[in-house]
GUVOFI-424372 format. One record per residue: residue in one letter; z negated, y, x of N, C-alpha, C in turn. Coordinates in Angstrom, 1 decimal. Example, Ala and Ser with C-alpha at 12.3 -4.5 7.8 and 13.67 -1.06 7.14 Angstrom:
! GUVOFI-424372
A	-7.8	-5.7	13.2	-7.8	-4.5	12.3	-7.8	-3.3	13.2
S	-7.1	-2.2	12.8	-7.1	-1.1	13.7	-7.9	0.0	12.9
END
This chain:
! GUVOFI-424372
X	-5.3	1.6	-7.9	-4.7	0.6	-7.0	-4.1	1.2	-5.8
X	-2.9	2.0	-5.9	-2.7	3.1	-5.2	-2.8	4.4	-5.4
X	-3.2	5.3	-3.5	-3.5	6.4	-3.8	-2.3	7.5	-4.0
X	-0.9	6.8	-3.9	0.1	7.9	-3.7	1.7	6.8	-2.9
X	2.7	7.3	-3.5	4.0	6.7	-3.5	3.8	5.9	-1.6
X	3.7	6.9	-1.6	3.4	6.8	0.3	2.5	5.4	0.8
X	1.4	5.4	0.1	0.6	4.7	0.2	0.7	3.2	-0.2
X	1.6	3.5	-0.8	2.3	1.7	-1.8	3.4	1.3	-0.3
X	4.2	2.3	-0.1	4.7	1.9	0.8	4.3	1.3	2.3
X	3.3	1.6	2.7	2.7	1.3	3.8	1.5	0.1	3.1
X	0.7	-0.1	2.2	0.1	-1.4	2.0	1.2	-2.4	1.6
X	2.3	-1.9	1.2	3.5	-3.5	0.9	4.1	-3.8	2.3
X	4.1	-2.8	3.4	4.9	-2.7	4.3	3.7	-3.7	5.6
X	2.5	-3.7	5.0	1.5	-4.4	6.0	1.3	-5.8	5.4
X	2.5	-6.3	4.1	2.1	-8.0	3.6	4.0	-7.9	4.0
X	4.6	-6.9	4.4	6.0	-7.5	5.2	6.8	-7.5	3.5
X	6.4	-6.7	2.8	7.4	-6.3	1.5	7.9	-4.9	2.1
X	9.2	-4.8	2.7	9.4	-3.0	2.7	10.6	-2.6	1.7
X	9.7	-1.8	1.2	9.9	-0.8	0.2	11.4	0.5	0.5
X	11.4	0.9	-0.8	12.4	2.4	-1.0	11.7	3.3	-1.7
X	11.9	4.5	-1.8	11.2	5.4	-2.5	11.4	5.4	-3.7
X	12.2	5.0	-4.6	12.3	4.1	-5.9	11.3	3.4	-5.9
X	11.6	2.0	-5.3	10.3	1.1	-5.6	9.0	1.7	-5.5
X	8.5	2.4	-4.5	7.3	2.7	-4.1	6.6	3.6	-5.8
X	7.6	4.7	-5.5	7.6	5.7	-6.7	7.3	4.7	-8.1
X	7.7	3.9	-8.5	7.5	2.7	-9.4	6.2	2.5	-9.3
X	6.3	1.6	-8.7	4.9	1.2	-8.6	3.6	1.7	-8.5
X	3.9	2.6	-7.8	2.9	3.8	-7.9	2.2	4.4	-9.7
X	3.3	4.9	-10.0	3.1	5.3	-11.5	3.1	4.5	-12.3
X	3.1	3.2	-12.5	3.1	1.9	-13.3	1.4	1.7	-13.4
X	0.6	1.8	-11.8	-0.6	2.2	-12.1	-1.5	2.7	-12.1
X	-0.7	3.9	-11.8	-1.4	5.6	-12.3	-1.5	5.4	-13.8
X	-0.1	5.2	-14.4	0.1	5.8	-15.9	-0.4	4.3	-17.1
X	-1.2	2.9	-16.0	-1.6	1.5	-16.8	0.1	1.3	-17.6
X	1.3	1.6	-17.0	2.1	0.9	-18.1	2.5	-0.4	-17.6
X	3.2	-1.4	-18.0	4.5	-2.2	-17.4	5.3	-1.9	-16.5
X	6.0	-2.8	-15.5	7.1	-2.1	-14.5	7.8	-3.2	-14.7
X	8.8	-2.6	-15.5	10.3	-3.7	-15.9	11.5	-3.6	-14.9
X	11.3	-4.4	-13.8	12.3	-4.4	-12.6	13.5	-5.4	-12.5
X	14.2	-4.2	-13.0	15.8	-4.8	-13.4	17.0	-5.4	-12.0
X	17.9	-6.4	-12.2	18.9	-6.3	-10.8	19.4	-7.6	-10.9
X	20.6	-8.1	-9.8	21.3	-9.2	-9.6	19.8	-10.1	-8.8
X	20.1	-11.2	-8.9	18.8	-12.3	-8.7	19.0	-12.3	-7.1
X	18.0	-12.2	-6.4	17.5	-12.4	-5.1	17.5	-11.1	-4.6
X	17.2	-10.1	-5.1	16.7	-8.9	-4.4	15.6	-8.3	-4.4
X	14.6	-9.5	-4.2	12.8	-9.0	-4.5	12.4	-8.8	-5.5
X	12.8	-9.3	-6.8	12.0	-8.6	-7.9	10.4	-9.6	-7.9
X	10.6	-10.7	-7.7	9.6	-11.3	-8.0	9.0	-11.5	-7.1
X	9.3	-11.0	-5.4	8.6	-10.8	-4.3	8.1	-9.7	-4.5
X	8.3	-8.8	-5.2	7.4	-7.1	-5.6	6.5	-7.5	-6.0
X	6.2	-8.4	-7.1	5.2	-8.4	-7.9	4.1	-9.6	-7.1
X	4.3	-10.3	-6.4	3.6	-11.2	-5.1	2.7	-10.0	-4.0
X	3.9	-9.1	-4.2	3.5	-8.4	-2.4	2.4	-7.6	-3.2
X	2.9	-6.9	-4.3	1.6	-5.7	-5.1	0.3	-6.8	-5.0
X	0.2	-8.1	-5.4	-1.2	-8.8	-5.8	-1.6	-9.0	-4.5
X	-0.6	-9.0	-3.5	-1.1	-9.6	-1.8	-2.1	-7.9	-1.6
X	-1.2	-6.9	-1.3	-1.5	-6.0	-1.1	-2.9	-5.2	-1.4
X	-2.9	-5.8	-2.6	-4.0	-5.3	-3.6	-5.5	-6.1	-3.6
X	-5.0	-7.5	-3.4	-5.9	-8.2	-3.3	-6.1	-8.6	-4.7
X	-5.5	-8.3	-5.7	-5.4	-8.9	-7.3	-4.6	-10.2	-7.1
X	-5.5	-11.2	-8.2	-4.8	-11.9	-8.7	-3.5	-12.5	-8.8
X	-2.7	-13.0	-9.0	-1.6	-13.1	-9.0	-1.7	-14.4	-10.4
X	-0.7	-13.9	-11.8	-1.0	-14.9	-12.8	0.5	-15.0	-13.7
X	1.4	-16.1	-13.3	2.8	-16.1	-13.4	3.2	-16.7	-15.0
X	4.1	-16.2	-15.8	4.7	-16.5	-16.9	6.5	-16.8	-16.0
X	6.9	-18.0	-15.6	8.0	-18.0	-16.0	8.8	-18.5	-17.3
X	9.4	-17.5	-17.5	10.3	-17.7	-18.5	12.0	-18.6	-19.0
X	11.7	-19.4	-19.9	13.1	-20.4	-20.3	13.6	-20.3	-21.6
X	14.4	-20.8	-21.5	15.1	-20.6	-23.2	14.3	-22.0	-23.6
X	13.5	-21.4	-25.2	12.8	-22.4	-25.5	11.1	-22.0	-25.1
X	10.7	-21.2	-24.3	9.4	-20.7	-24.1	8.8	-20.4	-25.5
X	7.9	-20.8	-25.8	7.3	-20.7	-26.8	5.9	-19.9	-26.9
X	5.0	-19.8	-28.0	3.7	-19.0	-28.2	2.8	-20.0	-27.7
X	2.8	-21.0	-27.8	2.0	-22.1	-26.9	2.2	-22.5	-25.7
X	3.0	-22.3	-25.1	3.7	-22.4	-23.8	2.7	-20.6	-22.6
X	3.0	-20.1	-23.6	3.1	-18.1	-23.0	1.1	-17.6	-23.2
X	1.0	-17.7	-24.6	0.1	-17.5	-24.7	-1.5	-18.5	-25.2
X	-1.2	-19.1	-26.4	-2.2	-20.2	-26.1	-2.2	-21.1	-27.1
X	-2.7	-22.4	-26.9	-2.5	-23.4	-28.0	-4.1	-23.9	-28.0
X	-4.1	-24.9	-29.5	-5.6	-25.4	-29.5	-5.2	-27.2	-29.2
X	-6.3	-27.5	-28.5	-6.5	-28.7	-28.0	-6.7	-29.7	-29.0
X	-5.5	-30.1	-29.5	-5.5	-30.7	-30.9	-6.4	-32.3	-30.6
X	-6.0	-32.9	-29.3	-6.8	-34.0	-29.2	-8.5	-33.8	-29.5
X	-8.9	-32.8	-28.6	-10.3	-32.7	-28.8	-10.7	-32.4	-29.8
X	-9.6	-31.6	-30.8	-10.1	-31.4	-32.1	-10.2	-32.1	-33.1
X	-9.7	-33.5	-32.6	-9.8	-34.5	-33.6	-10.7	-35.3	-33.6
X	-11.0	-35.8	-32.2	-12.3	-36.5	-31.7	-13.3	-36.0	-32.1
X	-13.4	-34.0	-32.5	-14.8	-34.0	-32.9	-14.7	-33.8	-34.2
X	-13.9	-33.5	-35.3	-13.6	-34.2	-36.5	-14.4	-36.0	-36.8
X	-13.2	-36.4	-35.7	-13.4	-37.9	-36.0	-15.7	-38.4	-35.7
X	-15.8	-37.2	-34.9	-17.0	-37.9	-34.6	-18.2	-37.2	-35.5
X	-17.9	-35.9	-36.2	-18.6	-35.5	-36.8	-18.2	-35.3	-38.1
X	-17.5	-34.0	-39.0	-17.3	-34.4	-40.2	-16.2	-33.1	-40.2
X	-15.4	-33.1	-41.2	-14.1	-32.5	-41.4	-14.3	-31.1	-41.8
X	-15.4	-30.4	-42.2	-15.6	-29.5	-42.1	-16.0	-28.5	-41.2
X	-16.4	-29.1	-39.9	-17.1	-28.8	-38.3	-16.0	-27.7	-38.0
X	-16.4	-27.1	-37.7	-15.5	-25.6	-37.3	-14.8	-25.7	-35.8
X	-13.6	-26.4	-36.0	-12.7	-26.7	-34.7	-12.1	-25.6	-34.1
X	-12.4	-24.3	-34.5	-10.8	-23.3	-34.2	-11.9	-22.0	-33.1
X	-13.0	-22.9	-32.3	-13.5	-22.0	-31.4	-13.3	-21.6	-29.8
X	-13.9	-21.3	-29.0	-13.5	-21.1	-27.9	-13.2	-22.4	-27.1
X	-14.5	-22.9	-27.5	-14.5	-24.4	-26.9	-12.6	-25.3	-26.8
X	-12.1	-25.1	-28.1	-10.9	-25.7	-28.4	-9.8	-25.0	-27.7
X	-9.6	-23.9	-27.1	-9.0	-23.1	-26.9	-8.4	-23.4	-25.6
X	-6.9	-23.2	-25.3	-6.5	-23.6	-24.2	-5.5	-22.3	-23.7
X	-5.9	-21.8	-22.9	-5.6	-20.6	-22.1	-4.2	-20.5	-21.5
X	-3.2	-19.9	-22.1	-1.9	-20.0	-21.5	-2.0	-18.5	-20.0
X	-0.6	-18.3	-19.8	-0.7	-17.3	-18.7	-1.1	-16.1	-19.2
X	-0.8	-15.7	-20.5	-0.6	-14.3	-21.2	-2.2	-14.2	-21.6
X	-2.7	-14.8	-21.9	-3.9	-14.9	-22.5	-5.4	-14.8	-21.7
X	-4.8	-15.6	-20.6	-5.0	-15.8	-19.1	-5.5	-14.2	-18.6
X	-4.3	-13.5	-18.6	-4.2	-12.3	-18.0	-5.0	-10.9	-18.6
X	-5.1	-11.4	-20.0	-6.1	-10.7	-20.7	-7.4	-10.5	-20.8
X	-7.9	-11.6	-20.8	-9.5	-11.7	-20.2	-9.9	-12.3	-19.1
X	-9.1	-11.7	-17.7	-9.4	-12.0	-16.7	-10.4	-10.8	-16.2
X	-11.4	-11.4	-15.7	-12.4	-9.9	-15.4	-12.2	-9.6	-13.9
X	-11.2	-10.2	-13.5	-11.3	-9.8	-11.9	-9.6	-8.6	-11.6
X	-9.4	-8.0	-10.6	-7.9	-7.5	-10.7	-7.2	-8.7	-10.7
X	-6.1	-8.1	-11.9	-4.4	-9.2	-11.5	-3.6	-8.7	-12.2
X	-3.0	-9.3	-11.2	-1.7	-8.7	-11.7	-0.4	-10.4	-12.4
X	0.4	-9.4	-13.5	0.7	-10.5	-14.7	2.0	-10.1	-14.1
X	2.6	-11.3	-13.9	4.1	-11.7	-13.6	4.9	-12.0	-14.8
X	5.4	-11.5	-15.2	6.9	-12.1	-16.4	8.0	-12.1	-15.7
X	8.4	-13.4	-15.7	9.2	-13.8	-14.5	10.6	-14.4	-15.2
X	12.0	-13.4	-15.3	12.8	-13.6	-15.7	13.1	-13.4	-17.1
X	12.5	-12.4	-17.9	12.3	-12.1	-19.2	13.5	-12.2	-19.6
X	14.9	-12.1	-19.2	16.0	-12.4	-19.4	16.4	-13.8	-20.0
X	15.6	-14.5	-19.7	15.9	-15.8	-20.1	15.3	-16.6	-21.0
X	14.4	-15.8	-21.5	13.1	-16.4	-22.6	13.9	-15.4	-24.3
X	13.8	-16.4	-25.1	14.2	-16.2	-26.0	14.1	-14.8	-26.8
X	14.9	-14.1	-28.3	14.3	-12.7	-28.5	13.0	-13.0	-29.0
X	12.5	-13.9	-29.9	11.3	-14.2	-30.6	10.1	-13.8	-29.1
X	10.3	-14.6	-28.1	9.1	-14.2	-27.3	9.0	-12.8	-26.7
X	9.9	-11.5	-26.8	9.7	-10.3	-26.8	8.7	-9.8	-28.1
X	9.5	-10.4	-29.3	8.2	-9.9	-30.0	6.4	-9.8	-29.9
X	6.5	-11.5	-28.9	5.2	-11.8	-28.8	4.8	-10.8	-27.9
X	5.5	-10.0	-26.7	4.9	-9.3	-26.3	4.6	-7.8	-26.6
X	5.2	-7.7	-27.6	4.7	-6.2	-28.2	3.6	-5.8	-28.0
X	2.9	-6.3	-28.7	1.8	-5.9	-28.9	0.6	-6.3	-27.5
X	0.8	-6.9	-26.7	0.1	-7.4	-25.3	0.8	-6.1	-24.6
X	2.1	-5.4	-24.5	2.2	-4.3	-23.4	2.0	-3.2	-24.0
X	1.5	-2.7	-25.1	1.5	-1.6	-25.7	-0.1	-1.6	-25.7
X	-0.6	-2.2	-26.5	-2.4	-2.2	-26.6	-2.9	-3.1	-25.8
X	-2.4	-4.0	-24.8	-2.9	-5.0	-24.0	-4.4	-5.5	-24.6
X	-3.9	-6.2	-26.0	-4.5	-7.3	-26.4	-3.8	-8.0	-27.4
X	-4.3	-9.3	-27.9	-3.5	-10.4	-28.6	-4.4	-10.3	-29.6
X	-4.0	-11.2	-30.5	-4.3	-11.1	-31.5	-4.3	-12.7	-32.1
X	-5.5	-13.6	-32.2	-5.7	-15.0	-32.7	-5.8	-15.2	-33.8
X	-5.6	-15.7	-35.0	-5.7	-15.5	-36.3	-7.0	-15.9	-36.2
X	-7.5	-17.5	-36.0	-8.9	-18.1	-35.7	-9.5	-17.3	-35.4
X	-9.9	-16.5	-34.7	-10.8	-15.6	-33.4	-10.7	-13.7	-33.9
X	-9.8	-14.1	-33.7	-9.2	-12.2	-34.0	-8.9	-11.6	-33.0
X	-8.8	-10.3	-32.6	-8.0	-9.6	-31.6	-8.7	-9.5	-30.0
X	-8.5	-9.8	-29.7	-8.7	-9.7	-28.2	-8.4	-8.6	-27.0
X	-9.0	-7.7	-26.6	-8.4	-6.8	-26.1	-8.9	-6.9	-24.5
X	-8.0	-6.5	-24.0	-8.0	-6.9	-21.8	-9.5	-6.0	-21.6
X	-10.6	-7.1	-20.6	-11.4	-6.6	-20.5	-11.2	-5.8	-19.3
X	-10.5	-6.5	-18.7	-9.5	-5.1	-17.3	-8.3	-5.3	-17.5
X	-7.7	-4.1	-17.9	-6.1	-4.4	-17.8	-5.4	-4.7	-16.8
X	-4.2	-5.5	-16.8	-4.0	-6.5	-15.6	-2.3	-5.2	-15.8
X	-2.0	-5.3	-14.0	-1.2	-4.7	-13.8	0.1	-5.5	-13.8
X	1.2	-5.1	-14.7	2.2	-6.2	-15.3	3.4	-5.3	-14.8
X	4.1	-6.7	-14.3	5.7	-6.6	-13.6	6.2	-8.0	-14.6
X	7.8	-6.9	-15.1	8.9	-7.9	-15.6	9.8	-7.9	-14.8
X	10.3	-8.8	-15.0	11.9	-9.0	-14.0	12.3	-9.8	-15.0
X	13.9	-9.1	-14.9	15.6	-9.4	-15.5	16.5	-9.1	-14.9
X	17.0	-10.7	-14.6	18.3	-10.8	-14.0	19.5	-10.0	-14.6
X	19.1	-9.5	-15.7	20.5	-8.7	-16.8	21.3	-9.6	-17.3
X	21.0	-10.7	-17.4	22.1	-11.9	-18.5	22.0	-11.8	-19.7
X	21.0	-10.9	-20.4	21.2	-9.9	-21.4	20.5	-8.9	-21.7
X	20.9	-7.8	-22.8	20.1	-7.2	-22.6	18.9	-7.4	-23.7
X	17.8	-6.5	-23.0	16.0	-6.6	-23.7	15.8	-5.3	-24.4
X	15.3	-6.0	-25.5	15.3	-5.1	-26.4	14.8	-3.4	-26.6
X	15.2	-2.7	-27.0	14.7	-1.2	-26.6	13.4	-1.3	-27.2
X	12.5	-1.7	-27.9	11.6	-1.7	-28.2	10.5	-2.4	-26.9
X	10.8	-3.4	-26.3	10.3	-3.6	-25.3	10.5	-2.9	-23.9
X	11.7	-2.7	-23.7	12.1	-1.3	-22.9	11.0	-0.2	-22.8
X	10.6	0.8	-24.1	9.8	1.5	-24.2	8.6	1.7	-23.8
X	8.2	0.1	-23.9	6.5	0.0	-23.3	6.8	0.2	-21.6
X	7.6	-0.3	-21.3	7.8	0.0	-19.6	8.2	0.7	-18.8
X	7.9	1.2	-17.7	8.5	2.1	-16.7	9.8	1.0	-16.3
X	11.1	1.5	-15.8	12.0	0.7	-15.4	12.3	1.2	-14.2
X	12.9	0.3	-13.0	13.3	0.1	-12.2	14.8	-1.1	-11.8
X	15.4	-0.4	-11.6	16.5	-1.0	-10.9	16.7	-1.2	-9.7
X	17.1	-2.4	-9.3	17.0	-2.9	-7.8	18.1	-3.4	-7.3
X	18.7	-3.2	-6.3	19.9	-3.7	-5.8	19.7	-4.2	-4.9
X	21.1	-4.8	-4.5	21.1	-5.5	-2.7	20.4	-4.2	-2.0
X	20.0	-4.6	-0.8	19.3	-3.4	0.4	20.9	-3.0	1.1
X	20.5	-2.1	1.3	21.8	-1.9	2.3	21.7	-2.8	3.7
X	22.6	-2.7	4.5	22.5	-3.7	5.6	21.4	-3.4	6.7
X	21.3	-1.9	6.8	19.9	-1.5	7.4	18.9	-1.8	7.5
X	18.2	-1.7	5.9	17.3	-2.2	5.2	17.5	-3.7	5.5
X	18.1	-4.8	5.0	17.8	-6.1	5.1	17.8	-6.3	6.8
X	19.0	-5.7	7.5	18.4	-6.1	8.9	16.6	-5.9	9.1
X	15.8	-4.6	8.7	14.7	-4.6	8.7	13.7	-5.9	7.9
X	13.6	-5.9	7.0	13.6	-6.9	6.3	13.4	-8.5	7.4
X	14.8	-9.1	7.6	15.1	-10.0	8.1	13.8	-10.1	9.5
X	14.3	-8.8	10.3	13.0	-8.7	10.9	11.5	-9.0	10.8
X	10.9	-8.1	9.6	9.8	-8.2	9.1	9.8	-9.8	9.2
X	10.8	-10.7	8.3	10.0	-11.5	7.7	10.3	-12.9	9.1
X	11.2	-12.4	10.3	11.7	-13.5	11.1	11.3	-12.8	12.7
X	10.3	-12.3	12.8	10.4	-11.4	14.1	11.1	-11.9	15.4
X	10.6	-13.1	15.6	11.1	-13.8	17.0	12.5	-13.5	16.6
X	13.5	-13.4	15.4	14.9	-12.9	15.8	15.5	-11.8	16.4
X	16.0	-11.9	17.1	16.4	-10.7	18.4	17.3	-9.3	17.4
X	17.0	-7.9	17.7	17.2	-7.7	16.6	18.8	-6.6	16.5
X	19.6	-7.4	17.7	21.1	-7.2	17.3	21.4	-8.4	16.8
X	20.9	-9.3	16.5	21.1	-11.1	16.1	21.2	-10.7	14.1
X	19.8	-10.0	14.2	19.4	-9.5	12.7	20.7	-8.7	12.3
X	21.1	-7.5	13.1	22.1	-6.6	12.8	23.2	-7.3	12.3
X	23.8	-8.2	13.2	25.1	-9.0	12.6	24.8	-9.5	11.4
X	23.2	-10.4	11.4	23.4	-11.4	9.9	23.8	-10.4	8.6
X	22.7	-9.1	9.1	22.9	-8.6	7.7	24.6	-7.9	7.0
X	25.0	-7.3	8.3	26.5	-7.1	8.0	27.1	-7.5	7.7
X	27.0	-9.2	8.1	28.0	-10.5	7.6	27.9	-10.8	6.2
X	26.4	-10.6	5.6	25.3	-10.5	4.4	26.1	-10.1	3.7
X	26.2	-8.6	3.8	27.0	-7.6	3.1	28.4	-7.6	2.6
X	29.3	-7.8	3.8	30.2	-8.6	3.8	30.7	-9.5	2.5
X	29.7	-10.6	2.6	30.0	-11.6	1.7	29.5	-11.3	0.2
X	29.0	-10.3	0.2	28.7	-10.1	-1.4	29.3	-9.1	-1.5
X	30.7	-8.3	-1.0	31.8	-7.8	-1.5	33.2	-8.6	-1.8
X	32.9	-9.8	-1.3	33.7	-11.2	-2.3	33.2	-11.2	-3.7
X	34.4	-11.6	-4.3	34.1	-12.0	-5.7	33.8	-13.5	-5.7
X	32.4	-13.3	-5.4	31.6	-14.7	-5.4	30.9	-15.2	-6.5
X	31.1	-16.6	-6.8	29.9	-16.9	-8.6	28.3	-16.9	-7.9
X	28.2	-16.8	-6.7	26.5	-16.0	-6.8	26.4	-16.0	-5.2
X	26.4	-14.3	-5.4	25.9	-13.8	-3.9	24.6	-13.7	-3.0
X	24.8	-13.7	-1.6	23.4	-14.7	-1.0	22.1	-13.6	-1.3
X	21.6	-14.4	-1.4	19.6	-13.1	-2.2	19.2	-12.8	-0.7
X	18.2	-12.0	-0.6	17.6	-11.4	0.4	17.1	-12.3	0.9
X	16.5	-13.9	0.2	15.6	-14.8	1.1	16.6	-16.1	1.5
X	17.6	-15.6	1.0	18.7	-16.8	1.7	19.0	-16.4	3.2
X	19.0	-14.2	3.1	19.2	-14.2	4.3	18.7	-14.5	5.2
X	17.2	-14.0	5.2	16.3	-14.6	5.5	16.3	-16.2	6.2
X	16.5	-17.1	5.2	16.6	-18.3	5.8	17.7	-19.1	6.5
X	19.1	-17.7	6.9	19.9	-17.9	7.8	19.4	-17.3	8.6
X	18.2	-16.6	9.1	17.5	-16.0	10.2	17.2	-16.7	10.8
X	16.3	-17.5	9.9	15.3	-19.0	10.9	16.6	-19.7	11.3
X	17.8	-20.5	10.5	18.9	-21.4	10.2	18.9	-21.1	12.1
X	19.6	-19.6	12.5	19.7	-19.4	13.8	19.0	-19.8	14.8
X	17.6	-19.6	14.5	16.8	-19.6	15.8	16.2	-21.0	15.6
X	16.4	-21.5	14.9	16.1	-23.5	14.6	17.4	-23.9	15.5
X	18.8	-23.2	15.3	20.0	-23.5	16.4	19.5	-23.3	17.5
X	18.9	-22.9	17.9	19.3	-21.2	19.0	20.6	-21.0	19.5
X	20.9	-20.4	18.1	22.2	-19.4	18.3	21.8	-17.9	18.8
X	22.3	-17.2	19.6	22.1	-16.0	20.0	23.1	-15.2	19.8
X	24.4	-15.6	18.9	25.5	-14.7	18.4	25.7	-15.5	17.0
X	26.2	-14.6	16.1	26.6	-15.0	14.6	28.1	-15.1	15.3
X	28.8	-15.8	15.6	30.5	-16.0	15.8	30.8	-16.4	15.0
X	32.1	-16.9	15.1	32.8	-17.4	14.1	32.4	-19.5	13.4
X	32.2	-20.0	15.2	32.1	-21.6	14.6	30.7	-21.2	14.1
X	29.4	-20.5	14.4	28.4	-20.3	13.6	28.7	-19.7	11.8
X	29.4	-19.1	12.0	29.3	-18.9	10.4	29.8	-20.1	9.5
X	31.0	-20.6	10.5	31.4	-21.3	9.6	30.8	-22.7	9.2
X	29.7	-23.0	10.6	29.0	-24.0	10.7	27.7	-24.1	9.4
X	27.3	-23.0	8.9	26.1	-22.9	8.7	26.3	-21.5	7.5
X	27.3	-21.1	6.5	27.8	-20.8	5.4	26.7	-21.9	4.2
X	26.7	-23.1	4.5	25.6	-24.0	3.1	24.4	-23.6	3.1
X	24.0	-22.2	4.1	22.8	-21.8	4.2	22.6	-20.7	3.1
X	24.0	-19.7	2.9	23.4	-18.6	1.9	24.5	-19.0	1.1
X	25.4	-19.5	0.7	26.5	-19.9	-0.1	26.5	-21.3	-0.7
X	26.1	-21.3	-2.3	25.9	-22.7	-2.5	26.7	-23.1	-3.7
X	27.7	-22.6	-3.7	29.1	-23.0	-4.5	30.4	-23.2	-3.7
X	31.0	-24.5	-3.9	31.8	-24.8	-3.0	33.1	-23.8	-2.8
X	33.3	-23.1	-4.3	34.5	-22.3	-4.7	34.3	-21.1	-3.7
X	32.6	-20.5	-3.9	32.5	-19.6	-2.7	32.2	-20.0	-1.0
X	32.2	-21.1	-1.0	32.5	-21.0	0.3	33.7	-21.4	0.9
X	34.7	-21.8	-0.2	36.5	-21.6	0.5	36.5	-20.0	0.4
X	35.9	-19.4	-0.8	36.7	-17.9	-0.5	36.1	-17.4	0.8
X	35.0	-17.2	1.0	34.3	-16.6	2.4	35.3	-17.0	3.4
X	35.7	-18.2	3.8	36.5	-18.8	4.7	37.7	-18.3	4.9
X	38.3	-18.3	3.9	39.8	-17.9	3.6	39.7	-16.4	4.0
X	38.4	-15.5	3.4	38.6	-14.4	3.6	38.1	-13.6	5.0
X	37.4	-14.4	5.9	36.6	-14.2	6.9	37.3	-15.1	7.9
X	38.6	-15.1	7.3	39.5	-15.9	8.4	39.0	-17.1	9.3
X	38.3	-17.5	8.7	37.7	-18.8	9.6	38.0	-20.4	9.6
X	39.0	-20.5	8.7	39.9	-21.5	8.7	40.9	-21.8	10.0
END
């Protein structure tokens, strides 16, 4: 997929994902070495734009598992079409062999296995899907294939290049850990997201970008209950030039705070502490 750390950088950097030599390095060896890339961090710092920009970049697929408390093996991987299976019961005789491909209903995970074209498999928020559905992935990231009792094992007729993301609201188990390369991802520094902001808002002028991101920064050294993500900044980029504000001042911030700040508690602290009261 890629020919070298370098090279991840500059094809993410041409769909307006820019990279760090961490990331790049990741991803790079994730499919060099066919493993998993388990990309860990606080929510809104690109993890699930990594795994978009690699399939943009690449030109693979893109085939999403998000994850809930409550996700199940029918939900993830696959269930049988119990209606149809009864209709051809009902229409033929009780012995008729229901448990074939025909009946088979294709979840994401399953999806991703016998997909014959590139793709890339999203697990999106593994953090939040129960421990049971780690087990279900054991055996899909280690041998990348499943296993149907009906059917029998199934193994990826191209292996699909797989990114996890966790918020860290708990942790995942070292057994699943093992199958993956890991990556940790943080806020960008303000450099970085002024670039960023750029990339993804050009027409913003780019001492306009400079301020947002500093302000950015700023506000997620508050003890805030949820600090603004890279695409909130982002969408106080456009927020500006939909004004046409040409300085971040003071009545701007204070005017237009509901754009990255969406707890009321944090946006008295920001106020209080950015003196804008």
């Amino acid at each position: 997929m890629f020919a070298s750390p370098a090279d991840v950088t500059e094809r993410l950097a041409a769909v307006d994902y820019l990279s760090d030599d961490a990331i790049s390095t990741s991803v790079f060896l994730a499919a060099a070495l066919g493993k998993p890339l388990l990309a860990e961090g606080p929510a809104g710092v690109g993890k699930t734009q990594l795994a978009k920009a690699v399939a943009q970049a690449t030109g693979a697929a893109l085939i999403r598992l998000q994850c809930y408390e409550g996700l199940d093996e029918a939900r993830a991987l696959y269930e049988w079409n119990y209606k149809k299976q009864l209709l051809r019961i009902q229409a033929t005789s009780a012995d008729h062999d229901i448990f074939t491909e025909e009946f088979l209903l294709e979840r994401p995970l399953l999806k991703a296995i016998r997909a014959e074209e590139p793709t890339v498999l999203l697990i999106d928020e593994m953090d939040k899907a129960d421990v049971e559905v780690e087990g279900l992935l054991l055996e899909l990231l280690s041998d990348f294939q499943v296993t149907i009792p009906e059917l029998g094992t199934i193994t990826a007729r191209r292996r699909p290049y797989v990114v996890l993301t966790s918020n860290a609201t708990r942790e995942l188990s070292e057994a699943l850990k093992r199958r993956c390369l890991y990556l940790h991802i943080e806020y960008p520094t303000p450099e970085r997201e002024r670039d960023i902001v750029l990339a993804q808002v050009p027409e913003l002028p780019a001492d306009l970008a400079e301020q947002l991101a500093r302000t950015v920064a700023t506000l997620r050294a508050l003890e805030l209950k949820k600090a603004p993500s890279v695409a909130e900044t982002v969408d106080w980029a456009r927020t500006l030039l939909a004004l046409g504000r040409a300085e971040l001042d003071e009545g701007t911030v204070a005017g237009t705070l509901g754009v990255v700040l969406k707890h009321n508690s944090d946006h008295e602290r920001a106020v209080k502490e950015l003196g804008l009261a």
